[in-house]
N, C-alpha and C positions, 0 to 999 in steps of 0.2 A: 504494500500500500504506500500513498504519499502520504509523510507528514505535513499534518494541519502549516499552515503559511507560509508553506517552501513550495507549493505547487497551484496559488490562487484557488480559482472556480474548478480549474481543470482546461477550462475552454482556451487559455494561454498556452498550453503546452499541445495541443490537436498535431500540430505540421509536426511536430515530433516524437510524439507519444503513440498508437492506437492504445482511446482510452479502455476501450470495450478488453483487454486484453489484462489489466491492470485489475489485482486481486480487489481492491480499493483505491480511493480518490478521497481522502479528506479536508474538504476545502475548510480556507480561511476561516480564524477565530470571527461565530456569528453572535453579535449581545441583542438583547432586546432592545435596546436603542440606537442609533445611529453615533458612531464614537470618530473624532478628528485622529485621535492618535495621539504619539509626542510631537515635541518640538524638531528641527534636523537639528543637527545629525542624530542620528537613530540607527545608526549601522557603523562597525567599524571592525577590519580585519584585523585577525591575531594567529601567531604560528599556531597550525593546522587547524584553524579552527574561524572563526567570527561572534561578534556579540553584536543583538540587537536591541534596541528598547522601542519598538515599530507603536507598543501600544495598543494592537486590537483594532485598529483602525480598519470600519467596516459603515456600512451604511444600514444595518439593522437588519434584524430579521424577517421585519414585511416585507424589506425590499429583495429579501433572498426569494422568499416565496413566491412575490408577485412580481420577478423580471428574469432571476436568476434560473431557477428553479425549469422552468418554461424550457430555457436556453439547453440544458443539461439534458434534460430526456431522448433527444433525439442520438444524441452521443453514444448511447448505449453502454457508459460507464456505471459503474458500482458506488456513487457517493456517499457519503456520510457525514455528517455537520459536527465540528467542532463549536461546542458552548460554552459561552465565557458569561459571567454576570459579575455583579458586586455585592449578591444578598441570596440567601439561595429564593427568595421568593421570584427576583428576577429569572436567576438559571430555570427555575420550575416555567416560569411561564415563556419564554424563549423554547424552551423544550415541549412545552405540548404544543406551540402552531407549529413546530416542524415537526410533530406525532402525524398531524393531520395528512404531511403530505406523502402520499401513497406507493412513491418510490423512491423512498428515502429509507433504508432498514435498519440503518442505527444511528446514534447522535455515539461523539466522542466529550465528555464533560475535562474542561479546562480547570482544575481546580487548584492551579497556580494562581489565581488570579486574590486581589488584595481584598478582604472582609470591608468594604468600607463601615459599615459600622459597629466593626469591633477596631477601630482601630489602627484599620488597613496592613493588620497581619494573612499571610495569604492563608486560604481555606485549606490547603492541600499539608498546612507542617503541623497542623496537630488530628488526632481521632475524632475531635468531638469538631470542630471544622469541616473535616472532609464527610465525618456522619451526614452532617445537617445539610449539605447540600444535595446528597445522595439518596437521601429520605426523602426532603423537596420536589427533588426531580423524579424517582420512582412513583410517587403517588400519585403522578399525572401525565410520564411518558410510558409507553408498552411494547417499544421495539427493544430491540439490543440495545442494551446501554455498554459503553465501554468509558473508563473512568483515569484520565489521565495523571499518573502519577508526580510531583515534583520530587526531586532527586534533593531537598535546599534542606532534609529532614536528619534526624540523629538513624533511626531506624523505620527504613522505609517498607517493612517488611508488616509489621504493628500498623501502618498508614492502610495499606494494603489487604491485610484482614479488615478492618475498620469497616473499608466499604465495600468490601464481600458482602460481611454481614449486613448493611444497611441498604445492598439488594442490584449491586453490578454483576452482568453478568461476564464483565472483563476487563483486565484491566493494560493498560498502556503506560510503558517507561523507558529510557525518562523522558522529563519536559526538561529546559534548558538548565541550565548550572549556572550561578548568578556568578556576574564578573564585572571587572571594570578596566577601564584602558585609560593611558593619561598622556597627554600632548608636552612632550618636554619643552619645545621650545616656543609653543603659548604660556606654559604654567597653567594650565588647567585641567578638566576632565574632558575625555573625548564625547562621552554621548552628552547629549542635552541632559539628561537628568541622573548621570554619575553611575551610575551602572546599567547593566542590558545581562539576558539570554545569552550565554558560552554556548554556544553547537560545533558540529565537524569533528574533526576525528580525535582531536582531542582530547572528548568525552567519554570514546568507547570506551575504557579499562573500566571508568566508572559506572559508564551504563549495562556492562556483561556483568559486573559482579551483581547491580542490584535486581539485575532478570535472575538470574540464578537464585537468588535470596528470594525473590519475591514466586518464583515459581514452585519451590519448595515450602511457601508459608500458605498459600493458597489451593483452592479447589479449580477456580476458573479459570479458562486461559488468560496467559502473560502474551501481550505483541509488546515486541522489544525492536526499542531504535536508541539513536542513540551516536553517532559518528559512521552507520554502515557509508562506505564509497565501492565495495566491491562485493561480490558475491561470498569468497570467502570470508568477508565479512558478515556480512547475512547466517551463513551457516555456523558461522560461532555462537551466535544466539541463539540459533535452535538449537544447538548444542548443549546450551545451557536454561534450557528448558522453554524458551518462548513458541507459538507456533503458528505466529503469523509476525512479521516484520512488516516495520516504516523505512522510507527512506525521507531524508529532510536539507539539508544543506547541500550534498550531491548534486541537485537539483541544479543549483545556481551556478554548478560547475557544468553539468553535461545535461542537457536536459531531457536526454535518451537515457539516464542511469538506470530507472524501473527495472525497462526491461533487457536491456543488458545483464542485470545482476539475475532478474529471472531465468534469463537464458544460461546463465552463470552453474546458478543452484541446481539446474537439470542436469549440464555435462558435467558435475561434479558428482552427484548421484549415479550418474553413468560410468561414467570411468571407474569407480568406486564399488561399482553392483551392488548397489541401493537400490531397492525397485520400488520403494515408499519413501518419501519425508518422512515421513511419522517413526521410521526407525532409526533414525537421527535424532531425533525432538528429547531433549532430559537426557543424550545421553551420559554427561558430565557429570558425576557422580562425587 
């Protein structure tokens, strides 16, 4: 699948992609309200990796529905909307108009995003945070829920139980790793608001240990991303127990990676005499 804001609507990547082919398509974080974003700069490169602080910037969820949505069907891609809110009562009702819409088969929940009124600590670093917006949203969406994890926790594994039990049926990790870049010879901070999202390959060491944690703490499937740029990287997450993967920053490099890495995971299985995925999946012990 593509990770949520490294592959827009989907409808950007067409002349290079076929989406129809693509296990998923998770487009850009959608809130209930129409959101500006940050300030520029908002993006800034670091060895093997980038940080962003983009902000969400989206133009709402009606306008997903009633422009976006239209646009997508004929594509014959696999979508799924990433949710972002600031209260779980926003995430709940953002998530039920995209319940309604009929070929859409699951939402992915953003639960990095900042409690504004607790505070603007994010829902995603404690149990009782990431409970409350997973309640919210279950009592009022009925497809697949998948529940994206923030990596910014002590034990992401306790995160991860948490909203098992309060009714995901999967969960997705990581979300970015908080960082910061500084401009030596301004004397300042690079982004506009002093830190941003760490992605790229940087992140894998830390995004394979916490699939493996998080796939041995739970019952439901783990999709794991996280720094993949190549196939063998893909299959080291399944190796360590995930058993669907994102790709996300890749994107901005090659914008054929999908299925390159798909076609990857095959002749690796082949060569190999793998006649399943699935006997790869956990096998890391």
């Amino acid at each position: 699948m593509t990770a949520s804001g490294t592959f827009g609507y989907g409808l950007e990547f067409q002349d290079f992609v076929p989406l129809e082919e693509l296990g998923g398509i998770i487009v850009k974080g959608t809130t209930l309200k129409p959101r500006e974003g940050n300030d520029y700069p908002r993006m800034a490169e670091t060895p093997m990796g980038m940080l962003n602080c983009v902000g969400l910037q989206n133009k709402g969820v009606d306008y997903f529905c009633e422009h976006i949505y239209p646009q997508l069907l004929p594509t014959g891609g696999t979508f799924i909307v990433n949710v972002s809110g600031s209260s779980p009562e926003d995430y709940a009702e953002c998530a039920a108009r995209v319940d309604a819409l009929e070929k859409i088969p699951a939402i992915e929940l953003n639960i990095s995003c900042p409690n504004v009124k607790d505070g603007g600590m994010a829902f995603g670093v404690t149990c009782k945070g990431a409970e409350s917006v997973v309640r919210a949203v279950r009592a009022r969406y009925h497809k697949t829920l998948i529940v994206k994890l923030s990596p910014n926790v002590t034990d992401i594994a306790e995160i991860a139980r948490a909203v098992e039990a309060a009714g995901a049926d999967s969960v997705s990790l990581i979300n970015t790793l908080m960082g910061m870049a500084v401009d030596i010879e301004k004397r300042c901070k690079t982004l506009s608001i002093g830190t941003g999202g760490l992605s790229g390959p940087c992140v894998k060491p830390v995004a394979l240990r916490m699939v493996y944690q998080v796939a041995r703490a739970v019952k439901i499937p783990v999709v794991g991303l996280g720094g993949i740029m190549t196939a063998e990287d893909a299959i080291e997450f399944l190796m360590c127990g995930a058993t669907a993967i994102e790709i996300g920053t890749a994107n901005f490099i090659d914008p054929a990676v999908t299925i390159k890495v798909r076609d990857g995971i095959n002749d690796w299985l082949d060569r190999h005499g793998v006649k399943d995925v699935k006997e790869i999946i956990g096998v890391i012990k």
